[in-house]
N, C-alpha and C positions, 0 to 999 in steps of 0.2 A: 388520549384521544382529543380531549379539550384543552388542551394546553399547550403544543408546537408553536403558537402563534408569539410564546413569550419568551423564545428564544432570540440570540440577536447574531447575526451574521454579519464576520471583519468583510469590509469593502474589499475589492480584487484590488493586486498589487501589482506595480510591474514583474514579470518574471525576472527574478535571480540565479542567474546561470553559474553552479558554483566552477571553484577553480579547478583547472585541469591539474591531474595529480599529480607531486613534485618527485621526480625518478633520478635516484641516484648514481654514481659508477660502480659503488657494490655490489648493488642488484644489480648494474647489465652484467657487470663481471663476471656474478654468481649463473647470470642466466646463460651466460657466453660458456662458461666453463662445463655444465650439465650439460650444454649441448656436444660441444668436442669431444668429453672425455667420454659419452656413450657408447655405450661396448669397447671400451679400452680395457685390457684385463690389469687390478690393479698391479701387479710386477712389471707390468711393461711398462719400465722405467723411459723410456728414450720415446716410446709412443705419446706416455703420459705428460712429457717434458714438451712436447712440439704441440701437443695439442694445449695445454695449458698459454704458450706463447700465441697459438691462435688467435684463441680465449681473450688476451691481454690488447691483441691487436684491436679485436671484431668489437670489444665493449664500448669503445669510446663513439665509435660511429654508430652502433647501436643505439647507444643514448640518445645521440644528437638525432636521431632520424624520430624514435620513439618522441621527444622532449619537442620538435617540431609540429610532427602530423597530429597530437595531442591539443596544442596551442590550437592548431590553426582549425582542429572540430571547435573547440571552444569558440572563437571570433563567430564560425559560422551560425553556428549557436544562437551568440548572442545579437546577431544578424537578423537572423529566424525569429528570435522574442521579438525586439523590435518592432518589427514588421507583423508580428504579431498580437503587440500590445496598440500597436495604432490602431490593427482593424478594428480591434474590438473598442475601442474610445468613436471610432467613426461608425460603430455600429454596422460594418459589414454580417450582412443577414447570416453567412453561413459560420463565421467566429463566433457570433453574438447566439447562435443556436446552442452550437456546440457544446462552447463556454458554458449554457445557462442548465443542457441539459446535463454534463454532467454534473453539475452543482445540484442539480434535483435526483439524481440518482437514488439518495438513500432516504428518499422523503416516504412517510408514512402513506399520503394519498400524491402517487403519481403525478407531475407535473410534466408537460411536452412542450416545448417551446417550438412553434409552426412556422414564424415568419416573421420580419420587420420591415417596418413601413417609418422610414426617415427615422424620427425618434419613438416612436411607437413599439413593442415586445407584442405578439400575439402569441396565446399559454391555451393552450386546453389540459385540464385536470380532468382525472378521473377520481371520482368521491366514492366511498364505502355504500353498497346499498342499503338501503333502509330493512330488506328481510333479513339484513345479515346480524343486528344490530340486536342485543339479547332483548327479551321480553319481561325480562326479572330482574331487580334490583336487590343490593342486600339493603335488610331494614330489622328492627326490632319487635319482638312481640310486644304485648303491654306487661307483663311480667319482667321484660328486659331482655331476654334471650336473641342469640341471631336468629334469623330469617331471609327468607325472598318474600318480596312482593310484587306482585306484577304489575307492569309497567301499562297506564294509558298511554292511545294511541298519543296524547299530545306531549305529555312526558317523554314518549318515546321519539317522536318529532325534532322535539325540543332540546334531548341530546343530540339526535343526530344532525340538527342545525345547526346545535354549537362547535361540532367535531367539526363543520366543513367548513364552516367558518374559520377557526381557527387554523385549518390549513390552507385557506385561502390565503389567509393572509401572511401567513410563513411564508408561502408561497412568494407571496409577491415583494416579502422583504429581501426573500434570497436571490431571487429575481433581480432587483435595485440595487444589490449590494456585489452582485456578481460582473453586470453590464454599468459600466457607470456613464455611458451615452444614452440609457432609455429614461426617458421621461415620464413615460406612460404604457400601462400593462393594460390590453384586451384580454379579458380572462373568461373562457368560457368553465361549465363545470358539466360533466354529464356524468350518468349514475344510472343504472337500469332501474326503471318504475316497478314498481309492483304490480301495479291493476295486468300492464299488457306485458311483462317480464322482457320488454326492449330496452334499447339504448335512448336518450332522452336529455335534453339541455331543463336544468333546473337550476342555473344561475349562469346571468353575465352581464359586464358591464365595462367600462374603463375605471381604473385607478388610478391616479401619478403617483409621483415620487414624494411629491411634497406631501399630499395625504397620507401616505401612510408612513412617511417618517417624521409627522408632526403628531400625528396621533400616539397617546398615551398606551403604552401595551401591560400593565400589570398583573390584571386578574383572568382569570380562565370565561368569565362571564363577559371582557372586552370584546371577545371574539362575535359576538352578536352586532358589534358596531360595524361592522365589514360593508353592510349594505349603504346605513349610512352618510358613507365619506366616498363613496362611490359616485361618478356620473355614468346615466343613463343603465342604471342599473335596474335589472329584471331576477323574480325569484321565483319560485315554484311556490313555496311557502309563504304565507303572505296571514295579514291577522284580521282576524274578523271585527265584525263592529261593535260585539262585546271586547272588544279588547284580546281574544283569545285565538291563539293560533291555529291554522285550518290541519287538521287533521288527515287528511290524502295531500298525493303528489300527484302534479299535473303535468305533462311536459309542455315547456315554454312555447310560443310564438317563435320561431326562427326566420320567419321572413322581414324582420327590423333592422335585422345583421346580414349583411353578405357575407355568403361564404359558407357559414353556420348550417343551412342544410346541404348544400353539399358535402358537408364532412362529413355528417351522417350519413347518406343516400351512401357515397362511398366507401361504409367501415363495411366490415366483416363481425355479423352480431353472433355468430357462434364459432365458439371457444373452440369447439372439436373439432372444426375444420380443417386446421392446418395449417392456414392460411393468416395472416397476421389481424389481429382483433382489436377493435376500443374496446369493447367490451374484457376483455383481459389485459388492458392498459396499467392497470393498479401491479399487474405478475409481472409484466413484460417490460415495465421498468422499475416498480417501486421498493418491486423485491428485489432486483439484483442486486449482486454485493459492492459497494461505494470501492473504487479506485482507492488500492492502498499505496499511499503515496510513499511508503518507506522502499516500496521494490520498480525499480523502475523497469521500464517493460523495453529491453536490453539494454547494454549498458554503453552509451555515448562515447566513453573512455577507458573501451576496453584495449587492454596494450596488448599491442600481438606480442604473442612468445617468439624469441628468440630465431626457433626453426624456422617460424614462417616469414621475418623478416632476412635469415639467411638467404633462405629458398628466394624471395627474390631478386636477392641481388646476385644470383647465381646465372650463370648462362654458358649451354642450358644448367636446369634445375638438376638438382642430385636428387638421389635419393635418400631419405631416411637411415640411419642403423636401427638395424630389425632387433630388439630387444623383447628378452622372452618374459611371456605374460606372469602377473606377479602373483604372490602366494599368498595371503594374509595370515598372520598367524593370530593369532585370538587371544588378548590380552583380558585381562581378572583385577576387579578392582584393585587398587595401590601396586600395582607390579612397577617397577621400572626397567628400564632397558638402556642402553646408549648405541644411541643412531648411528649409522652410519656414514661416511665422510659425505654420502650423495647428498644423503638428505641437507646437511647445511648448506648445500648449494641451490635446492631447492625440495621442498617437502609440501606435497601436493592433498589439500585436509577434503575432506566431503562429509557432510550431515545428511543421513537419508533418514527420512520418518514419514507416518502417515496418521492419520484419526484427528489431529490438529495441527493451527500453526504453529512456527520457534521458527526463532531467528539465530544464526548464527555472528558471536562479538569474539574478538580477541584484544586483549589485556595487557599492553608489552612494559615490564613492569622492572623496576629497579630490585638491589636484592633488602630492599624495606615493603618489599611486596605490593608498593604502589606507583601508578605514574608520575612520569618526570612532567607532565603536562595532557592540556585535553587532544596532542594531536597522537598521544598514546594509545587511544581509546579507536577503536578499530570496531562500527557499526554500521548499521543502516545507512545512517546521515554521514556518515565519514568513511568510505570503504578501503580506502590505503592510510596508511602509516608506515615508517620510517622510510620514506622516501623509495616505495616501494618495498621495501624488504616484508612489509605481510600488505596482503591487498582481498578482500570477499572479492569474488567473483560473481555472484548472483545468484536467485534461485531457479528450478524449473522441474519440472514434470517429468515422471522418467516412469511410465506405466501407473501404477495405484498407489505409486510413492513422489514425495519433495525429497530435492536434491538443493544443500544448500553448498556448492564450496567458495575454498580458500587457498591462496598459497603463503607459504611462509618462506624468505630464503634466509636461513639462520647466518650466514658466513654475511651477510647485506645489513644487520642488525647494529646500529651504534653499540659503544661498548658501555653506554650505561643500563642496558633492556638485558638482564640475567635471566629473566622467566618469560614466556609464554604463555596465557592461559590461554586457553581453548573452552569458550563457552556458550548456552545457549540461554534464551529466555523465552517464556512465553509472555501473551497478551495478557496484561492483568485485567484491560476492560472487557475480553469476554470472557471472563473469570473461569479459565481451564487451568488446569496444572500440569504437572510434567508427567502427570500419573494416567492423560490424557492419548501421550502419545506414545504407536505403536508402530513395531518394526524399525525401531532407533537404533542408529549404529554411526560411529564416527570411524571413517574409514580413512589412514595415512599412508602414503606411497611416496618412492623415491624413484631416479630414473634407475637405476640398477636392478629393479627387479623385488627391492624388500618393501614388503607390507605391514601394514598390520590395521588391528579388527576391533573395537572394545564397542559394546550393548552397554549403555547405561541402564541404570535402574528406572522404571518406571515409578516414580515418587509420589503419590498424591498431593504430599505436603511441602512442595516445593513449586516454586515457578518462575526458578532460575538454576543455571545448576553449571560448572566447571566439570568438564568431561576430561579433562587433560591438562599437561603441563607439560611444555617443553623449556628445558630449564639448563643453563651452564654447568659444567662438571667439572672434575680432572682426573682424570686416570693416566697412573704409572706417570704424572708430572707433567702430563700434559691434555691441555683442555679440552673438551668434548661437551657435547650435549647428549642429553640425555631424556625421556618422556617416561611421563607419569600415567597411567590411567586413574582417573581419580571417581567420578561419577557423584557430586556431594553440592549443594546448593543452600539456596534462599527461599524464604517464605513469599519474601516482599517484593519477587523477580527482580526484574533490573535494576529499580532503582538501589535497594539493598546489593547485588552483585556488583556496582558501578562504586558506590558509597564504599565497597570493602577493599576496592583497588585506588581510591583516591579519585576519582573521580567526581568533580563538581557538580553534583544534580538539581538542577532548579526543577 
């Protein structure tokens, strides 16, 4: 509570728009081929032969249409940053909001950013109220034993001074550090009083840049200095002339500030209304959960599949082959199998779970069981590898469950990538395990119709874990792949899963 303020926040950067993903002719070939030979029976030989030449036709231009419309989201992109990263250096009021609120999103006391005036940031924060704030402290007996002892009211003050203080001034660093055109932060603070149980300004003033990035931040007791290095600053709190701090809170003067009573006049001070609250300012942003920046909220370079770039170049449009719905068969830990010819052409993976988060990584690995390089390693940050041949897809919401897939086209696969892993991890910082989550299942399909189904274990003692293997084979002399159901992991989640496939983890 008294110590946020000794945190330090990297300056905003320009946006880096990463590269558009590099798609090879195997993948279109692979993707061109599953489409043709759908509902070809495999004996129809002379069917199988014309559609395969399709196939050979349709992949080159495929490419080139995909490897184009790609590029050219990217430029616009990096058009869109630009133009993006200037307003916010020129301090356009509604980038410079934006920008600052979701940087405050995951802040302990609510931060709102209201407005900008030239180089000016105006912030209303909502502070913890003072009845919320325990009345007991731990302390010792004189024998030594634990204890509580209850807290004076200026003790109690006294914490809750420091608490606001110190997010004020987090506040105002993340504030400086996000906006790099504001000079100067109007920061009001309001907090329901106690005597009349309203909304209530108990601290405001301006701050710049230079003051609080010149000022010293070490100890949890700095945060007292807030007032200060402030101009024209005002406190509810204030010290008497014995030296000792006043013991009630008062709400401020708001007629020195334009503006300031009107915000109040117009909030909503009950919670159960309905109706949007300052008073519930602290839930209504401080609690929500911070923008996880590993999922992006769709995906910018999503590549149409095959069909639907057919379909358009079609006129009119065809239809679809009606392919009958698939069957899964329910795989047991360590089983193997050998897939299919569909699947090398394309093998369609999906992670369903629910009670926590996991990510889905795949691992395209030499047969020394590690990668040839980091563009092997198929995550968050990086969602294609081998030039399409495996690519995540995304995650999303599919009733009371996450849906996380993938595709792999194994026939698209350079010939140095012998295995496949198939794997997941969990958050190590919100210290869940794999024993967290429920209704897991790694679901794999081809366009032919074959499925399959494998439940991993729920592990407590892991928080990374290989659910699968698709791996090269040879049967009767000739090569094939093959999957594993494995279900077996890491203590140390990813970093240990990434470490055990070669992967460079800093």
């Amino acid at each position: 509570m008294t110590s946020v303020h000794l945190q330090s926040f990297a300056a905003a950067q320009p946006p880096l728009i990463p590269s558009a993903p590099q798609l090879g002719l195997p993948w279109a070939l692979a993707e061109a081929q599953a489409f043709h030979l759908r509902g070809v029976g495999r004996l129809a030989r002379a069917e199988r032969t014309a559609a395969k030449q399709r196939a050979q036709q349709d992949a080159p231009a495929y490419l080139a249409a995909e490897t184009t419309r790609l590029q050219d989201i990217r430029e616009q992109m990096v058009t869109e940053a630009e133009q993006w990263w200037h307003a916010l250096l020129s301090n356009d009021e509604a980038t410079v909001c934006e920008a600052v609120n979701t940087a405050f999103s995951d802040n302990p006391a609510a931060g709102c950013a209201v407005g900008v005036d030239g180089s000016v940031l105006s912030v209303v924060m909502r502070q913890q109220d003072l009845d919320s704030m325990p009345t007991q402290t731990a302390g010792l007996t004189p024998s030594g034993r634990p204890t509580l002892k209850n807290l004076t009211k200026r003790d109690r003050i006294l914490w809750w001074l420091t608490a606001m203080g110190s997010n004020i001034v987090a506040t105002l660093k993340e504030g400086f550090a996000t906006a790099s055109g504001i000079e100067a932060i109007d920061l009001a603070v309001i907090t329901r009083l106690p005597d009349t149980q309203r909304l209530g300004y108990v601290v405001y003033g301006r701050w710049t840049r230079h003051a609080i990035e010149s000022a010293p931040w070490r100890e949890p007791e700095d945060a007292l200095r807030f007032l200060d290095i402030g101009q024209d600053t005002a406190c509810s709190v204030t010290t008497t002339a014995s030296g000792n701090l006043s013991s009630t809170l008062k709400p401020l003067d708001t007629t020195r500030v334009a503006g300031l009573q009107a915000l109040l006049d117009g909030a909503q001070d009950n919670p159960d209304s309905g109706e949007p609250s300052l008073a519930d300012l602290d839930i209504t942003l401080g609690a929500n959960t911070p923008p996880d920046v590993r999922v992006a909220i769709g995906d910018p370079y999503r590549i149409r599949p095959f069909a639907e770039w057919k379909q358009q170049t079609l006129s009119p449009p065809q239809p679809a082959p009606v392919v009958a719905p698939a069957t899964s068969a329910v795989l047991i830990p360590g089983q193997t199998l050998v897939l299919p010819e569909e699947a090398w052409r394309g093998l369609h993976v999906s992670f369903s779970f629910a009670g926590a988060d996991a990510d889905l990584t795949l691992f395209l690995v030499g047969d020394d069981g590690r990668v040839s390089g980091d563009e092997d390693f198929v995550f968050y940050n990086q969602p294609s590898g081998a030039a399409g041949g495996a690519r995540l897809l995304g995650k999303q919401q599919e009733g009371p469950h996450t849906v996380e897939r993938a595709t792999v086209h194994l026939c698209a696969l350079p010939e140095h990538v012998r295995r496949v892993a198939v794997a997941i991890n969990m958050d190590v910082e919100a210290g869940l395990t794999c024993g967290s989550l429920t209704h897991a299942a790694l679901d794999l399909d081809c366009t032919s119709g074959a499925a399959w189904t494998f439940r991993p274990p729920a592990d407590p003692a892991i928080r990374a874990m290989v659910i699968a293997e698709l791996y090269r084979h040879s049967a009767d002399g000739h090569p094939v792949w093959k999957l594993r159901a494995i279900g077996q992991g890491w203590a140390d989640g990813l970093d240990g899963l990434a470490r055990a496939y070669g992967v460079n983890v800093e």
